[in-house]
Structure formats: structure tokens, C-alpha cells
N, C-alpha and C positions, 0 to 999 in steps of 0.2 A: 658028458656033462657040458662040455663047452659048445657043443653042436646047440645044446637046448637055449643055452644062457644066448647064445648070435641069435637062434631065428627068434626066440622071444623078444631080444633088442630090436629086432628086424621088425617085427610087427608094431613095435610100439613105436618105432620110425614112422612107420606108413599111417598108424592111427595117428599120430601128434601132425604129420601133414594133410589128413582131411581134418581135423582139430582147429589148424590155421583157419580154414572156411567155414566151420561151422562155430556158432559161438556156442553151442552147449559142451561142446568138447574142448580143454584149457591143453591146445595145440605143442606150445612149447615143454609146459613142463612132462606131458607125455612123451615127445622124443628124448627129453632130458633123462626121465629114466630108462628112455632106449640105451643112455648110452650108464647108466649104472649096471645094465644088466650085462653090457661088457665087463664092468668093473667088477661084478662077482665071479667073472670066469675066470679059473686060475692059472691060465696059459696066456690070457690074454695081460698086456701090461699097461696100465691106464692107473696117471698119478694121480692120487686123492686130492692135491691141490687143484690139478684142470677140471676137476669131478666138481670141487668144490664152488670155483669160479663161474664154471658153465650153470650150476644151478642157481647162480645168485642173479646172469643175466636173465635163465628162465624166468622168477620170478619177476624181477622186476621187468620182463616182459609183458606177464601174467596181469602185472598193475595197471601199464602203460593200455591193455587193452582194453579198458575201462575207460580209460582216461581221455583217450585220443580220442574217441566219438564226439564224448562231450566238449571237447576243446575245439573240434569242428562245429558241434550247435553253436556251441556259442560265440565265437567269433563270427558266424554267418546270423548272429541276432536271435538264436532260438535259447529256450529253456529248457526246465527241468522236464518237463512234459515232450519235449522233441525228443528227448535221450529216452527215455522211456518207451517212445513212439517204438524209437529205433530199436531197441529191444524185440520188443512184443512184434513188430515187423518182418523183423531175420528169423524169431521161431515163427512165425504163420507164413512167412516163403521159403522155409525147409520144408515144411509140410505141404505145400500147395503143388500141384501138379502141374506147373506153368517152366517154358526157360528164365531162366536168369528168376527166381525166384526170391532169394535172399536177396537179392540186389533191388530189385523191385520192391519186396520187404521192408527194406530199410529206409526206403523212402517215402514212402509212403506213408508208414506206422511213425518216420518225424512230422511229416506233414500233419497227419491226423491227430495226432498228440496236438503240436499247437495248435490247431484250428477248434480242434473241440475241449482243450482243457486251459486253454491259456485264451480263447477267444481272438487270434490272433489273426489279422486281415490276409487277406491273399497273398501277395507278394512277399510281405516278411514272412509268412508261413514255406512259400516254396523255397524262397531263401535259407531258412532255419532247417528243411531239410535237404537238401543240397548239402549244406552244413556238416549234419551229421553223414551223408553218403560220402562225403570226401572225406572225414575220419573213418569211416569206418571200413573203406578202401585204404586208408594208408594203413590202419592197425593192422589191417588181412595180409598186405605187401607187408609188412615188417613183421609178424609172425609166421609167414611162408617163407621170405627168406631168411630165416634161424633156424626154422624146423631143417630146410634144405643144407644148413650149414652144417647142423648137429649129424644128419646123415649123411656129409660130406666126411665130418668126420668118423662116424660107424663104420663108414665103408673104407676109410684110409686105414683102422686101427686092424680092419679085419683082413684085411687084402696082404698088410703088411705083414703080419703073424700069421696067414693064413697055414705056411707051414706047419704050424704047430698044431691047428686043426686038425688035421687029415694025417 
């Protein structure tokens, strides 16, 4: 039963870090319960306090990923329409069959957001989405490195106990 409960953790690992890059998938709190699913294993030993903790940063991870986009439109002069762009952008460069897709995505779907819903001239338009592409590069950097943390620690809880596995 504890073999099940690791490679289930193990997978929720690896899905909560493509999660981190992709925005339809909510990265952290997925590895967070990578590591609940250590905590159902009953060889394994992981205190409801750190379970507790780790999940409060998930979320308010979860929040922040939201948030930082926007905090980059608009400090680069863009709006509600930039963020949205931003949105709608990252899902049409998953789907698109180009490199760097999402990244491209993101910028573009701010640019076009302002320019066509906000009427918003050239320059503060590329500005506004620059904006959101620097939030939305840092939110990706700070939910890749958590998800990497949370399976820094899967891998220390499992390595350590691994005795008891096998």
C-alpha cells in the first residue's frame, strides 16, 4: 500500500510541475497533494502541522498566480483587458503548434486585449503587454520553484524512510 500511496505522490509531483507552466493546471496545489499522499502512507511519517503549513503556502500560491500578471499589466500602464488578453493568449499558445508558444501567447493576447478593447495606442499597448509577460514569467518562476521545493521534499521524506518501503 505504501509503494501506491509514493508513486501516486510521484505523479502528482510531476503533474503540479508541468501545472507550474501551464495555466490550466493549478501547479502547486497539485504537488501539495503529492505530498498528502505521503501523508496517507502509514510507514511513511510526515507531521499534520508541515502538511498543514505547506498547504496554506500552496494556496496562497494559487492566489498570487492571479495576481502577479495583473500587477505587471498594470504597473507597465495596461488594464483589465491586458490581463485577459493574457489569459486567452497562454490557452491559444498551448494549443498552437509554434516554440515558445505560451510565451508568445502571453503576449500578444496582452497586446491585443489593449489595442482592441481598451483602444489603446501602440506604445503603451506594447508596454502594457511586456507588463503582463514579466508577471507572468515571474508567477511561472515562483510556482516552478515551489513545485521543485515540495519535490525536494517527496524525495527527502522517501529516501529517508525508504527502508521501510521495501
Amino acid at each position: 500500500m505504501e509503494i501506491l500511496f509514493v508513486v501516486l505522490g510521484f505523479i502528482l509531483m510531476l503533474v503540479g510541475i508541468i501545472g507550474s507552466f501551464l495555466p490550466v493546471l493549478p501547479g502547486v496545489p497539485v504537488s501539495w497533494l503529492g505530498l498528502v499522499a505521503l501523508y496517507l502512507s502509514p510507514k511513511l511519517e510526515i507531521d499534520w502541522t508541515f502538511l498543514i503549513i505547506t498547504g496554506i503556502v500552496a494556496i496562497l500560491l494559487y492566489i498570487l498566480d492571479y495576481i502577479i500578471p495583473a500587477l505587471g499589466t498594470k504597473k507597465y500602464g495596461g488594464s483589465k483587458a491586458g490581463v485577459y488578453g493574457t489569459m486567452i493568449g497562454l490557452a491559444v499558445g498551448i494549443i498552437a503548434p509554434i516554440p515558445f508558444g505560451i510565451l508568445i501567447g502571453a503576449f500578444v493576447g496582452a497586446f491585443i486585449g489593449e489595442v482592441a478593447f481598451n483602444k489603446t495606442q501602440g506604445d503603451v499597448a506594447v508596454k502594457a503587454a511586456f507588463g503582463s509577460f514579466l508577471g507572468f514569467l515571474a508567477s511561472t518562476f515562483v510556482k516552478f520553484m515551489a513545485t521543485m521545493v515540495y519535490l525536494g521534499i517527496f524525495i527527502y521524506k522517501v529516501v529517508v524512510n525508504s527502508e521501510l518501503l521495501f
